[in-house]
C-alpha positions as CSV (number, residue, x, y, z in Angstrom):
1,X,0.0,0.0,0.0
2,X,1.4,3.5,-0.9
3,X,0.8,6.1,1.0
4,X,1.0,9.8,0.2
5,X,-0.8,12.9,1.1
6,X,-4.3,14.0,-0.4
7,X,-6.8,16.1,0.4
8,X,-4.6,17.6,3.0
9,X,-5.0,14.6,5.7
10,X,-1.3,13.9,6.4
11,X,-0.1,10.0,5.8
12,X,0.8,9.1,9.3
13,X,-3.2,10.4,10.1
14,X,-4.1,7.9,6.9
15,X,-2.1,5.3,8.8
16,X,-3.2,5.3,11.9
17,X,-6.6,5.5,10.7
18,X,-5.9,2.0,8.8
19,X,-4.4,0.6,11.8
20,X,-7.8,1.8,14.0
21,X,-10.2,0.5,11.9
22,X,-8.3,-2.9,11.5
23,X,-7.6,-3.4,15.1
24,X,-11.5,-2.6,15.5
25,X,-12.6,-5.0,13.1
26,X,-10.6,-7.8,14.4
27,X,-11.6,-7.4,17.8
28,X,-15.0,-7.2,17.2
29,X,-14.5,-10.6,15.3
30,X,-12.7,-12.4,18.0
31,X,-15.6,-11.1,20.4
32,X,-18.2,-12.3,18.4
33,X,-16.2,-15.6,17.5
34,X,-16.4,-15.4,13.7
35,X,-12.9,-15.7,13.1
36,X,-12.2,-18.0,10.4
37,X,-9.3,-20.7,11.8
38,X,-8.2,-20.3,7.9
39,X,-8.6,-17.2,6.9
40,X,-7.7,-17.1,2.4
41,X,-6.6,-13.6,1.2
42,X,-6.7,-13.6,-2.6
43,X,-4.2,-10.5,-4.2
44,X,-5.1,-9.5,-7.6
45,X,-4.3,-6.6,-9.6
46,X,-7.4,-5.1,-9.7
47,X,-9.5,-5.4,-6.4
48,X,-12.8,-3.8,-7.4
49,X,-12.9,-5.9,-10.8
50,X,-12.4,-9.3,-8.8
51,X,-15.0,-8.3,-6.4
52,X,-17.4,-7.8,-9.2
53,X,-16.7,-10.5,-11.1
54,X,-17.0,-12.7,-8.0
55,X,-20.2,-11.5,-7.3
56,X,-21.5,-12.3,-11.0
57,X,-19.8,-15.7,-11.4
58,X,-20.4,-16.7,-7.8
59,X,-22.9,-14.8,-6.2
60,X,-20.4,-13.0,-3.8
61,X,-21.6,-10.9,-1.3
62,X,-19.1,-8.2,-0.4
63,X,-19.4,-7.0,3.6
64,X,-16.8,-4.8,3.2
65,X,-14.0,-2.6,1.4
66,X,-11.5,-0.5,2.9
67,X,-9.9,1.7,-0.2
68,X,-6.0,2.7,-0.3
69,X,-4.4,6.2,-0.9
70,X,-5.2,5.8,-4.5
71,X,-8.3,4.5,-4.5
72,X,-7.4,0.6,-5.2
73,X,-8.7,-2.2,-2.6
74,X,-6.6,-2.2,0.2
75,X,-8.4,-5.0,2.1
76,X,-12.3,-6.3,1.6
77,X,-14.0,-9.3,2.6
78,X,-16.3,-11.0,0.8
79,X,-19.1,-14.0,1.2
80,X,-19.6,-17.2,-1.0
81,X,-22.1,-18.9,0.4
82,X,-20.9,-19.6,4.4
83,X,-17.2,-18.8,3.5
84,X,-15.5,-15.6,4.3
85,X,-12.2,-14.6,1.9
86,X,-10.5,-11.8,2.0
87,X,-9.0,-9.9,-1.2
88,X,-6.9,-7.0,-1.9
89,X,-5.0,-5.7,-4.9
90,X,-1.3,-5.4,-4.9
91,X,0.6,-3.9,-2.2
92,X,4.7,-3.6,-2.8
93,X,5.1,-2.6,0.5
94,X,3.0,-5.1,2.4
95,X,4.7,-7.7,-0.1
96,X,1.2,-8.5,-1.5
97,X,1.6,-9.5,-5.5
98,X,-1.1,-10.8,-7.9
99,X,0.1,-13.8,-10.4
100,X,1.8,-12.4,-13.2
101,X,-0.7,-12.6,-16.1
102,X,-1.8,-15.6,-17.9
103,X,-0.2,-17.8,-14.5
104,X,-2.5,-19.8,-13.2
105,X,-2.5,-20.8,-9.1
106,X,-1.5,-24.0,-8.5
107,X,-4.4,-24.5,-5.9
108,X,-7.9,-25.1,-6.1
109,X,-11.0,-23.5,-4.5
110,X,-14.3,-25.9,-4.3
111,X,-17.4,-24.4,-4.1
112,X,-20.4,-26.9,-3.1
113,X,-23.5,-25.9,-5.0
114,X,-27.1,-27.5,-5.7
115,X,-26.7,-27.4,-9.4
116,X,-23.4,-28.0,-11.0
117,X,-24.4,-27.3,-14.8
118,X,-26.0,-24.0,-14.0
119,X,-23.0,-22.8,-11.6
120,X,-20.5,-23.4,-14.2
121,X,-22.5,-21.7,-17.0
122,X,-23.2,-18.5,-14.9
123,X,-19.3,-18.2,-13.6
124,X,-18.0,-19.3,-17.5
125,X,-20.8,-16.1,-18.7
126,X,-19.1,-13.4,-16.0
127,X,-15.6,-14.1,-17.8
128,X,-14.4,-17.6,-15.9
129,X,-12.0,-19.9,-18.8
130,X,-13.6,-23.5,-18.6
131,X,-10.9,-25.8,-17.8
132,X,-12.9,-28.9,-17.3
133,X,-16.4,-28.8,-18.7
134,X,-18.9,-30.6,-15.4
135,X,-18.8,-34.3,-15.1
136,X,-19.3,-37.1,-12.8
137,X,-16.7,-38.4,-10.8
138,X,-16.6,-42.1,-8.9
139,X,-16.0,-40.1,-5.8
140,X,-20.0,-39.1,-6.0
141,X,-19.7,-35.4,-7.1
142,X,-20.1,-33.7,-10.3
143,X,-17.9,-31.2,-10.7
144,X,-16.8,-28.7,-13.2
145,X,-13.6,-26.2,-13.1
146,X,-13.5,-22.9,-14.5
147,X,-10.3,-20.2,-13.9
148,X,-10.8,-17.1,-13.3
149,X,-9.4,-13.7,-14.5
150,X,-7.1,-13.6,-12.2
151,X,-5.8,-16.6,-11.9
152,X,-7.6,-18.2,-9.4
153,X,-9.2,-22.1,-10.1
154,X,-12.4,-23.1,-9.3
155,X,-14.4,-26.7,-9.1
156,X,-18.0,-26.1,-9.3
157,X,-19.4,-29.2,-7.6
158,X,-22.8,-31.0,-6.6
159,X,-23.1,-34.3,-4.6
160,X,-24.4,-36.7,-6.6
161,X,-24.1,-39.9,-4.6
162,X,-23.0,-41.3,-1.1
163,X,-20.2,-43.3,-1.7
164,X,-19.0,-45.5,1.4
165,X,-15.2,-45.9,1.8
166,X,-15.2,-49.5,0.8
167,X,-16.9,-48.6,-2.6
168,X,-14.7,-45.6,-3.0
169,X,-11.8,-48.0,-3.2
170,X,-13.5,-50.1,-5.3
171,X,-13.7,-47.6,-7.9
172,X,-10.6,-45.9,-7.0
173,X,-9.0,-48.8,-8.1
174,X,-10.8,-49.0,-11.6
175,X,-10.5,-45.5,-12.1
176,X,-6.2,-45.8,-11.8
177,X,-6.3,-49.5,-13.5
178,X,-5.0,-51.3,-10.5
């Protein structure tokens, strides 16, 4: 985050500002117990155009955004479905750097949903790249993976099936020819 004067409020005022509200915010959580034991922060290059599109694709519902300096998305969180993430755009000085364009992360997010087809065809019409079009898998779910503008993977997936351990096996084994 880069911070520089505006307006005429001084950067150490901007600062301790930041720091306030953070400290606040976290505090409240803790009291209210809705800290996350994981908590995901996704850094992109343009915060305010991954929080749209994550609302489009995903139905995300932003809670909150605190701006930088210059405008860009210092820190926000955001809701898909019962899971709080965090996102912010780049920040040199907190060491905060998107994926170089075109990369692609080498971990997945799963999002549960009711209807696999329909997820996947609303997040591939925000501006998601199909990588695997929705299937079903001997594991019981099908799933679909799109990636996202910024990077990011995402399997789309619905249980279709219980499967028991001792059937999983079963066609675990099929599935890898053993």
């Amino acid at each position: 985050m880069r911070f520089g004067t505006d307006g005429g409020q001084d950067c150490g005022s901007r600062v301790l500002d930041f720091v306030e509200k953070a400290v606040f915010l976290n505090a409240m959580d803790k009291e209210q117990g809705t800290q996350p034991t994981i908590a995901v922060s996704l850094t992109v290059k343009d915060g305010a155009t991954a929080l749209d599109f994550y609302a489009r694709a995903f139905d995300a519902r932003e809670l909150y955004r605190m701006a930088a300096p210059d405008g860009s998305v210092a820190h926000s969180e955001f809701m898909i479905g019962n899971t709080l993430l965090y996102l912010s755009g780049e920040s040199p000085d907190w060491k905060a750097f998107a994926m170089p364009e075109g990369a692609t992360a080498s971990c997945l997010f799963g999002i549960t949903t009711d209807d696999c087809d329909a997820a996947f065809k609303q997040a591939v019409e925000a501006g998601g790249e199909p990588v695997a079009d929705p299937q079903d898998y001997f594991w019981g779910m099908r799933t679909g993976v799109i990636r996202d503008p910024f990077g990011y993977r995402w399997s789309l997936r619905q249980l279709i099936e219980e499967v028991s351990p001792e059937e999983m096996a079963k066609r675990a084994k099929e599935f890898f020819g053993g």
